[in-house]
Structures are given as C-alpha cells and as structure tokens.
ROKOLNU-705552 format. One line per field, with one value per residue: residue number from 1; residue in one letter; chain; x, y, z of N, C-alpha, C, O in turn. Coordinates in nm, 2 decimals. Each point is the difference from the previous one (the first is absolute). Example, Ala and Ser with C-alpha at 12.3 -4.5 7.8 and 13.67 -1.06 7.14 Angstrom:
REM ROKOLNU-705552
num	c(1  2) $
residu	c(a  s) $
chaine	c(A  A) $
n_u	c(1.32  -0.14) $
n_v	c(-0.57  0.11) $
n_w	c(0.78  -0.14) $
ca_u	c(-0.09  0.09) $
ca_v	c(0.12  0.11) $
ca_w	c(0.00  0.00) $
c_u	c(0.09  -0.08) $
c_v	c(0.12  0.11) $
c_w	c(0.00  0.08) $
o_u	c(0.10  0.05) $
o_v	c(0.00  0.11) $
o_w	c(0.07  0.01) $
END
This chain:
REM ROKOLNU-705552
num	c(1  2  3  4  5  6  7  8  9  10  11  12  13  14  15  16  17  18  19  20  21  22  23  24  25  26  27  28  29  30  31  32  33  34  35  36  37  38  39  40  41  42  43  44  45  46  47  48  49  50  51  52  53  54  55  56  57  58  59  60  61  62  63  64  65  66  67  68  69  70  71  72  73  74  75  76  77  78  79  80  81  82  83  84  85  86  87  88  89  90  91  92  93  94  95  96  97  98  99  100  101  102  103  104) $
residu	c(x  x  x  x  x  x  x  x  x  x  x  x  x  x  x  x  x  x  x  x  x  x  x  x  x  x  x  x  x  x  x  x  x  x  x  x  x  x  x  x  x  x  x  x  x  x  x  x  x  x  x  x  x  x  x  x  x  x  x  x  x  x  x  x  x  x  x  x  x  x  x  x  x  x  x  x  x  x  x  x  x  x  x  x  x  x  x  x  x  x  x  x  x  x  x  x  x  x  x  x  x  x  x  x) $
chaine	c(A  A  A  A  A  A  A  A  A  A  A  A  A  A  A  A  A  A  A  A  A  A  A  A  A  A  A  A  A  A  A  A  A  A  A  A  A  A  A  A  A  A  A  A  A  A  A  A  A  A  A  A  A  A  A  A  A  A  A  A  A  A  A  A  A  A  A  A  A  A  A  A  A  A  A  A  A  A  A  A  A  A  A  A  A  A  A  A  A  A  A  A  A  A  A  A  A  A  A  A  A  A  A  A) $
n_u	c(4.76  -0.06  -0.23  0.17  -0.14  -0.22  0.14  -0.08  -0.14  0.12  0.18  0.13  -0.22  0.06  -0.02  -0.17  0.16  -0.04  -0.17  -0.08  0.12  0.16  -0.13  0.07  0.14  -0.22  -0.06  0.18  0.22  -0.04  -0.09  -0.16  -0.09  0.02  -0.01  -0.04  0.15  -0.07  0.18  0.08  0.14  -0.22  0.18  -0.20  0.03  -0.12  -0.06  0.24  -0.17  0.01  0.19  -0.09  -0.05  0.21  -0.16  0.22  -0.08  0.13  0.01  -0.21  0.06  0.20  0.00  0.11  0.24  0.02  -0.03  0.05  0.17  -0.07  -0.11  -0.01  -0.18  0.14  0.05  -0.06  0.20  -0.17  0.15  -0.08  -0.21  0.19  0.09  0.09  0.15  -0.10  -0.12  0.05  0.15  0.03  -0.08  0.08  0.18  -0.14  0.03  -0.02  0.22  -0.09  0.20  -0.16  0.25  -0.15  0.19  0.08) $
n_v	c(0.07  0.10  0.00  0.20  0.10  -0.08  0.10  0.10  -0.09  0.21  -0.15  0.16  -0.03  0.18  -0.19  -0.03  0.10  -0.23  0.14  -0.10  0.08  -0.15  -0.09  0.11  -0.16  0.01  0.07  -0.14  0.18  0.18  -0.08  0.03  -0.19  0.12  -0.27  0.17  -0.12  0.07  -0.15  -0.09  0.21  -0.07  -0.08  0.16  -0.12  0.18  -0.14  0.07  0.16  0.03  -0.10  -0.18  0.14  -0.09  -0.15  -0.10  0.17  -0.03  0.19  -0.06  -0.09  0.15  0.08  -0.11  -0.08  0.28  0.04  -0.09  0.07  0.13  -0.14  -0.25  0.01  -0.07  0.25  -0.15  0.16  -0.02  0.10  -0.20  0.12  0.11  -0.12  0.14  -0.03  0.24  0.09  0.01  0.16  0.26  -0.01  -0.09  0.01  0.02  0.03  0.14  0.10  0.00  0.11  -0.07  0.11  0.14  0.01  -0.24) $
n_w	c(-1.09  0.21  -0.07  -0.01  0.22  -0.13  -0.11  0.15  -0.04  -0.08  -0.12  0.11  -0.02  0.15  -0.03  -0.13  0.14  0.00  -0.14  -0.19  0.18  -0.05  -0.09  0.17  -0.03  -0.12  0.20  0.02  0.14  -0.15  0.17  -0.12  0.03  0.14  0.05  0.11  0.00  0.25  -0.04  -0.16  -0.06  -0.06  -0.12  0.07  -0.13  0.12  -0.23  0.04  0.03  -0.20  -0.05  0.02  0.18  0.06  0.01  -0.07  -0.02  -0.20  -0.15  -0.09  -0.15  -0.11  -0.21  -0.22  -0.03  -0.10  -0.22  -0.22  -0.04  -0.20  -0.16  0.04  -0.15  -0.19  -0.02  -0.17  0.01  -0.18  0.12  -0.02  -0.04  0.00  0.15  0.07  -0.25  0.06  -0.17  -0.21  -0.09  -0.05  -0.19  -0.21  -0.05  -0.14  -0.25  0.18  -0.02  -0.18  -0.02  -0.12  0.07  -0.11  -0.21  0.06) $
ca_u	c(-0.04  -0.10  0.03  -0.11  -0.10  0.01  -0.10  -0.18  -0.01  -0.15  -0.08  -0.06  0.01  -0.02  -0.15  -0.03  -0.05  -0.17  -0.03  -0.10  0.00  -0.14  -0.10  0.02  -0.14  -0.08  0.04  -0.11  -0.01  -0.10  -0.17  -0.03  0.00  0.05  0.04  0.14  0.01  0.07  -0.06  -0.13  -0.07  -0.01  -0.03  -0.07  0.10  0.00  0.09  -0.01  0.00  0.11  0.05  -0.06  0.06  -0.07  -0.08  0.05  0.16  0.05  0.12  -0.11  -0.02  0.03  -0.11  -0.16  0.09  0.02  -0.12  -0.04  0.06  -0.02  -0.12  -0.09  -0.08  0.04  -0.03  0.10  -0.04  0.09  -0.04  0.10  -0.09  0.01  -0.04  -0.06  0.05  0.07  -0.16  -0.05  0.09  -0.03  -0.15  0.06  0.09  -0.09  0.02  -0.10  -0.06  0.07  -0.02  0.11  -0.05  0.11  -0.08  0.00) $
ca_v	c(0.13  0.05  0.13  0.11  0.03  0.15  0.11  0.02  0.10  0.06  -0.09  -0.17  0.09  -0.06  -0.02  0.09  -0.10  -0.02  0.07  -0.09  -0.18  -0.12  0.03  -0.14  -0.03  -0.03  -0.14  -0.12  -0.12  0.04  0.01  0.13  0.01  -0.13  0.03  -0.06  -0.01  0.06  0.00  -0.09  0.05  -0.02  0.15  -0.04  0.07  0.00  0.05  0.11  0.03  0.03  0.13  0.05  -0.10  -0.17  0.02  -0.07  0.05  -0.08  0.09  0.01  -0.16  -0.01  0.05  -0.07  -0.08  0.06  0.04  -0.12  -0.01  0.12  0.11  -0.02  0.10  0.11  0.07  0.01  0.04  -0.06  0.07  -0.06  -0.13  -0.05  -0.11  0.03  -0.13  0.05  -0.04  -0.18  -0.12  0.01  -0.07  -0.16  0.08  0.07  0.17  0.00  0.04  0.06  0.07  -0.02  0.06  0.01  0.05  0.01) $
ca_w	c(0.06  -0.04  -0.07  0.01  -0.14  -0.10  0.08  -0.07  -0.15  -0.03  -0.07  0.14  0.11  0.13  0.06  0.17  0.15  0.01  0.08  0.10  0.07  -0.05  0.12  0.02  -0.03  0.10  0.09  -0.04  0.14  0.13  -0.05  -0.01  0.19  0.07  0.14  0.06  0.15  0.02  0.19  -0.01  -0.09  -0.12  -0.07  -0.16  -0.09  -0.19  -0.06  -0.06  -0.13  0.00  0.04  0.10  0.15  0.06  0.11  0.12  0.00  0.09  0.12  0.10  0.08  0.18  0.09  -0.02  0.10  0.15  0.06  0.01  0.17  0.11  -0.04  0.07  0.09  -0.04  -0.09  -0.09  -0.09  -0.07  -0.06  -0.12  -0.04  -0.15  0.01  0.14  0.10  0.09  0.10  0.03  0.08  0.14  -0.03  0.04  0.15  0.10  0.05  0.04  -0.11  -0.06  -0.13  -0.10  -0.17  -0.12  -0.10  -0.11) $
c_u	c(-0.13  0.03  -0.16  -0.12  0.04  -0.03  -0.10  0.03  -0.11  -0.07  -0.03  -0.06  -0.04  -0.11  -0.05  -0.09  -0.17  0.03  -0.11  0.00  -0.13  -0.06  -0.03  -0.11  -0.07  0.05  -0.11  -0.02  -0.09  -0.15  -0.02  -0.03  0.09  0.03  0.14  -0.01  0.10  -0.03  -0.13  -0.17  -0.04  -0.05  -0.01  0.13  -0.07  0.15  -0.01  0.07  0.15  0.06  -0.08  0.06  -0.12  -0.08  0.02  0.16  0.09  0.06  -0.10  0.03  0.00  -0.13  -0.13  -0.02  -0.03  -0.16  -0.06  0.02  0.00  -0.13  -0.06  -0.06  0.02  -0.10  0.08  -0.08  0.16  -0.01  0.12  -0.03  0.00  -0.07  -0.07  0.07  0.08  -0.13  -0.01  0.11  -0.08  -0.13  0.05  0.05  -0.14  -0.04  -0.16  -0.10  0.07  -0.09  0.07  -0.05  0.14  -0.02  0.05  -0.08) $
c_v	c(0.04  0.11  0.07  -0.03  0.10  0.12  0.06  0.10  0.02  -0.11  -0.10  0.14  -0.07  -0.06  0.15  -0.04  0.05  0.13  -0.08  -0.14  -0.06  -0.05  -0.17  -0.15  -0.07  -0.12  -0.08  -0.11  0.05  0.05  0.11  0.06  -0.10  0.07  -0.01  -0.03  0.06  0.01  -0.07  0.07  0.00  0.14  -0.01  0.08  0.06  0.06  0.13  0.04  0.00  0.16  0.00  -0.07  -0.12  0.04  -0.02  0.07  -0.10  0.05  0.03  -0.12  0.01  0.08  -0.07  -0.07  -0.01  0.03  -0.14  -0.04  0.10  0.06  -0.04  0.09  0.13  0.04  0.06  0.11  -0.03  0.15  0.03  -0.18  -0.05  -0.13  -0.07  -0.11  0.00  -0.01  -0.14  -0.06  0.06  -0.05  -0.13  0.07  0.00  0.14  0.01  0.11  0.04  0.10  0.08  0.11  -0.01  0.10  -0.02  -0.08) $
c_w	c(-0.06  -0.12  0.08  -0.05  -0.04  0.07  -0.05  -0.14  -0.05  -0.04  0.14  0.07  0.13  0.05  0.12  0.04  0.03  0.17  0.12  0.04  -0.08  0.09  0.04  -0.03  0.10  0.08  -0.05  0.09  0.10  -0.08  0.03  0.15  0.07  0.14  0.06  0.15  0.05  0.18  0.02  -0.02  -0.10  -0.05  -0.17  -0.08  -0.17  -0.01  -0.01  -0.15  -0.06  0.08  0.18  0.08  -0.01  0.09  0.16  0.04  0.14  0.10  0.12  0.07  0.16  0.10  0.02  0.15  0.11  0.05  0.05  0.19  0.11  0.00  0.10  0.09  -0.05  -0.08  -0.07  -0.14  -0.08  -0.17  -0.12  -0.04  -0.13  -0.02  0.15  0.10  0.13  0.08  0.00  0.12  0.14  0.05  0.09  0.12  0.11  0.04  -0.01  -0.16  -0.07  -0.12  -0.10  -0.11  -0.10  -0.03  -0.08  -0.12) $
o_u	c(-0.04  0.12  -0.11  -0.01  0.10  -0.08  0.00  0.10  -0.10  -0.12  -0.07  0.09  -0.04  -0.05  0.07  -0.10  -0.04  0.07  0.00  -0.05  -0.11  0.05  -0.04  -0.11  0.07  0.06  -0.12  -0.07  -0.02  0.00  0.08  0.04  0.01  0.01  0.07  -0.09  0.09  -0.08  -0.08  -0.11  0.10  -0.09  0.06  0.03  0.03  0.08  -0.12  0.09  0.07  -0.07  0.02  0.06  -0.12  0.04  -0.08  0.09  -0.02  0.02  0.06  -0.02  -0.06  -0.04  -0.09  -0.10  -0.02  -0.05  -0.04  -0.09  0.03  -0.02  -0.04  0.06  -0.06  -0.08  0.07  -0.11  0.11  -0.07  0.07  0.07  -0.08  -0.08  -0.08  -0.02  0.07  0.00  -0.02  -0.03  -0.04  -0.01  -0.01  -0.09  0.04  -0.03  -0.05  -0.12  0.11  -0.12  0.10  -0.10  0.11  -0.09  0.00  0.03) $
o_v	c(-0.03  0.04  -0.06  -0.05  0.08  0.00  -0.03  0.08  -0.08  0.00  -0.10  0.07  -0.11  0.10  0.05  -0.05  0.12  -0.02  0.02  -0.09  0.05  0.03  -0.09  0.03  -0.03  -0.09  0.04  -0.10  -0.06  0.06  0.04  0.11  -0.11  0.11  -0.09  0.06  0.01  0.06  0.02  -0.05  0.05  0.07  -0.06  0.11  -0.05  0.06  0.04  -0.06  -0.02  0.09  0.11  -0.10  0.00  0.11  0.03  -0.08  -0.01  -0.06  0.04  0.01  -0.05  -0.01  0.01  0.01  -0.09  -0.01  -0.02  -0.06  -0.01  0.10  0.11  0.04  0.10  -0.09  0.09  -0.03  0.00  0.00  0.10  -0.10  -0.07  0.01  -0.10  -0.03  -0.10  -0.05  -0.07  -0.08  -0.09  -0.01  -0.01  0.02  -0.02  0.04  -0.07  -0.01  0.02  -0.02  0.06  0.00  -0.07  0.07  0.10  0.03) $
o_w	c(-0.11  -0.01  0.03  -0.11  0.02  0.09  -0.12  -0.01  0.01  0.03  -0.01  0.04  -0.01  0.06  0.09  -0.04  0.01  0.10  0.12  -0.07  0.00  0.11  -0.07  0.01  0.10  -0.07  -0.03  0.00  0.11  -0.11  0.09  0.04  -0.06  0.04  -0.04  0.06  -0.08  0.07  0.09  0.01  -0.06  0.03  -0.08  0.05  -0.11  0.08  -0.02  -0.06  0.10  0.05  0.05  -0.04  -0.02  0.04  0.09  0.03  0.12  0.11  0.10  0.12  0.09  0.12  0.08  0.07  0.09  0.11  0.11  0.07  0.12  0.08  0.05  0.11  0.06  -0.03  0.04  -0.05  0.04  -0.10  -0.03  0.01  -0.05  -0.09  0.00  0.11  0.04  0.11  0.10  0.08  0.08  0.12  0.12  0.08  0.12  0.12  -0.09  -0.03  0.05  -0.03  0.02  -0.06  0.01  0.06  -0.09  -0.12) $
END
C-alpha cells in the first residue's frame, strides 16, 4: 500500500504560484522575415514582436480566396489593412484598384 504525502507545515511551506508566464524563447526555426505561400501568392512575413498577432491571419483565408476569384475589374477598399493581404490577393484577382488603410 501507498502511505500518504505529508501535509504542508509551517516547516514545508507551499510554492506560489509565478504571477508572470515565462516568456517563451526565441524560434530558432524561422529568420527574422520569411515568406509563405498562399493560393500561389507570396507573402513577405516580419516576425511579430512577442505578445503581437502574426502578420497573415488564417481565419482571412476564405476571403483572401474569394477576392482572389471575384475582384476582376473591381475597386476594392480594404479598410482593415493590417497587412494589406486582402489588397494583394484582390490585386492578383484583377481588381482594377484597390486601397488600403489601418490604424493600427
């Protein structure tokens, strides 16, 4: 049979718990820029800082998708340009212009 651990006593006191996640360490599998492909689009990637969004949000794809196959002849204002990868795909698409703000 097992025996019990000890329970804590003033002489064991309890660890507490780290108020701040350790911070993860640097990737050493990706370079400081890199490209990815996407619909046969190449897209420049900087790393973002810690704590910040990726430059490429995947949950956009279907739209990258949709413009890529629907912009031809279009004027496209893209007014959530974080990365403008919603102007490049309608660009490739054939959209006759596009433009692009942010603020962030």
């Amino acid at each position: 049979p097992l025996s019990p651990s000890p329970s804590p006593s003033p002489s064991m006191p309890l660890p507490s718990p780290s108020l701040t996640p350790p911070s993860p360490p640097p990737s050493p599998l990706l370079p400081d820029d890199h490209r990815c492909l996407e619909l046969g689009l190449e897209y420049f990637i900087p790393l973002p800082p810690a704590g910040r969004d990726p430059a490429l949000y995947l949950d956009f794809r279907a739209v990258r998708r949709w413009l890529l196959a629907n912009a031809r002849g279009a004027r496209v204002l893209n007014a959530f340009a974080y990365t403008c990868g919603a102007s490049v795909a309608a660009l490739a698409g054939g959209a006759a212009e596009t433009v692009s703000i942010d603020f962030s």
